[in-house]
N, C-alpha and C positions, 0 to 999 in steps of 0.2 A: 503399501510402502509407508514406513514412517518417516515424515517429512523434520527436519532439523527448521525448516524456518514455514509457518503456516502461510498457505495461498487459501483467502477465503473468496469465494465470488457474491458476490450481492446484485444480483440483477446480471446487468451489463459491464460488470466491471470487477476487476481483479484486485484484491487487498492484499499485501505483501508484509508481513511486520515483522522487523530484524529485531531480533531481544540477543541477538551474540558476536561474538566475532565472527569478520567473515576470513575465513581459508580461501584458500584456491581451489579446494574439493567443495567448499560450500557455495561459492561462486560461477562454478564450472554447474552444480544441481541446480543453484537459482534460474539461471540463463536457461537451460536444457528444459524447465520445468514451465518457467512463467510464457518461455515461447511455446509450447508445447500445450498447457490449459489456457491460453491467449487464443491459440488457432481452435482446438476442438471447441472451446466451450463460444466462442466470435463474441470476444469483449470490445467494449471500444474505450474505454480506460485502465489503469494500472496505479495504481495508490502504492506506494513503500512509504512505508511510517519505519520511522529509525532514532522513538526517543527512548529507545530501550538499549541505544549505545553507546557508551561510554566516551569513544573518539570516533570521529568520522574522518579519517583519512584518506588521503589520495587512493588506498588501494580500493574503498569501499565508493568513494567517490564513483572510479573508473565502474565498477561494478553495475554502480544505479545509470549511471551513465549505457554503459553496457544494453541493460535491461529497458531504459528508454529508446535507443536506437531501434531494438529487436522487435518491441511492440509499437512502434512509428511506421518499420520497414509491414508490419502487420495489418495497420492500422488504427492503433490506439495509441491516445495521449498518456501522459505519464505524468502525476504527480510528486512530491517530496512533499514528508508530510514531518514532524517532530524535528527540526533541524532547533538545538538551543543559540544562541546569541555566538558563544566562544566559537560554534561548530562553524559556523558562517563567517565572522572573522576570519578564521585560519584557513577556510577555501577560497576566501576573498586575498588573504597574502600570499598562500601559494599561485594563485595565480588559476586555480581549479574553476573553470568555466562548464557551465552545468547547463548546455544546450540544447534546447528541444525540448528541456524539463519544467512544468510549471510549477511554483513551489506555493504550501499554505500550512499555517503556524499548527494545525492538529489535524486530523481525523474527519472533525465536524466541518472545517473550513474547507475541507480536500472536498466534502459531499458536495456541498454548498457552493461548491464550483460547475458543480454540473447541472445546476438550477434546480436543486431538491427534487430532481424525478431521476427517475433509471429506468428507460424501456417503457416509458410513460406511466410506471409507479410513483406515487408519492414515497419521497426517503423516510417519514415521519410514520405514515399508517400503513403502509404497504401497496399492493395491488388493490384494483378496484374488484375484482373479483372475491373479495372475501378470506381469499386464503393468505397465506401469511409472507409468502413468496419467498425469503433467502431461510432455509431450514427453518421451517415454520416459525421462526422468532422474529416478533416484528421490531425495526431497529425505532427505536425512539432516541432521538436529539437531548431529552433531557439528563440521558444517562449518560455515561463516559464510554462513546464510541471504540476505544481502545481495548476496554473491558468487554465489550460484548462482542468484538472482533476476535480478542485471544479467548472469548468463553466458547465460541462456535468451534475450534480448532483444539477443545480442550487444553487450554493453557491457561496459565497465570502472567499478567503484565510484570517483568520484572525491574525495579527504580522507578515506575508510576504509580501516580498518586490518581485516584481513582476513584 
């Protein structure tokens, strides 16, 4: 199935990156999907990065929201990752309270919240086993975590700078 919004897994944990608008047909996939590789694959976090979107609105709000709940009720945490300055103001005046969600300014900081390991990997060189563990490509910090998230899912970052 070809997926409209990429779900990358890294270890223990699930990467969601919105580069578009969200529908209610893209909304109603994300939910179906992120619960669905949440349960088979037993992650215990969930990263959405959303600085590939232009507005983040109440409805995309509800959504992350949404998808926070779903892997809580699962058992995983849920991060916000890419939110810029305006985007957070205007959920702050609408009054959009983002519950149960932890938030951090990029990609690098969302790892970095789970103390630089996954599944007792180092985030920087991998497994201790030698192999390469998330699609043989080992994630290095130095590079723009954004970029090597949408290169696993075959995509281009669209409005980042990278």
């Amino acid at each position: 199935m070809n997926r409209r919004v990429p779900i990358i897994k890294l270890y223990r944990t699930l990467i969601v990156s919105i580069q578009t608008e969200v529908d209610d047909d893209l909304a109603e996939e994300l939910k179906d999907e992120v619960a669905h590789e949440a349960r088979i694959q037993d992650v215990d976090a969930l990263i959405v990065e959303v600085s590939g979107i232009d507005v983040f609105d109440s409805y995309i709000a509800k959504t992350v929201r949404d998808l926070a709940q779903i892997c809580q009720l699962l058992g995983a945490r849920t991060v916000l990752v890419g939110l810029d300055p305006g985007m957070a103001i205007t959920l702050t005046e609408m009054g959009m309270e983002m519950t149960g969600i932890e938030t951090a300014l990029n990609l690098e900081q969302a790892l970095e919240l789970f103390g630089g390991t996954f599944g007792g990997r180092d985030a920087v060189s991998g497994p201790d086993d030698g192999s390469h563990g998330a699609a043989s490509s080992t994630v290095t910090l130095e590079e723009d975590p954004l970029t090597w998230v949408l290169s696993q899912a075959g995509r281009k970052p669209q409005g980042h700078a990278g």
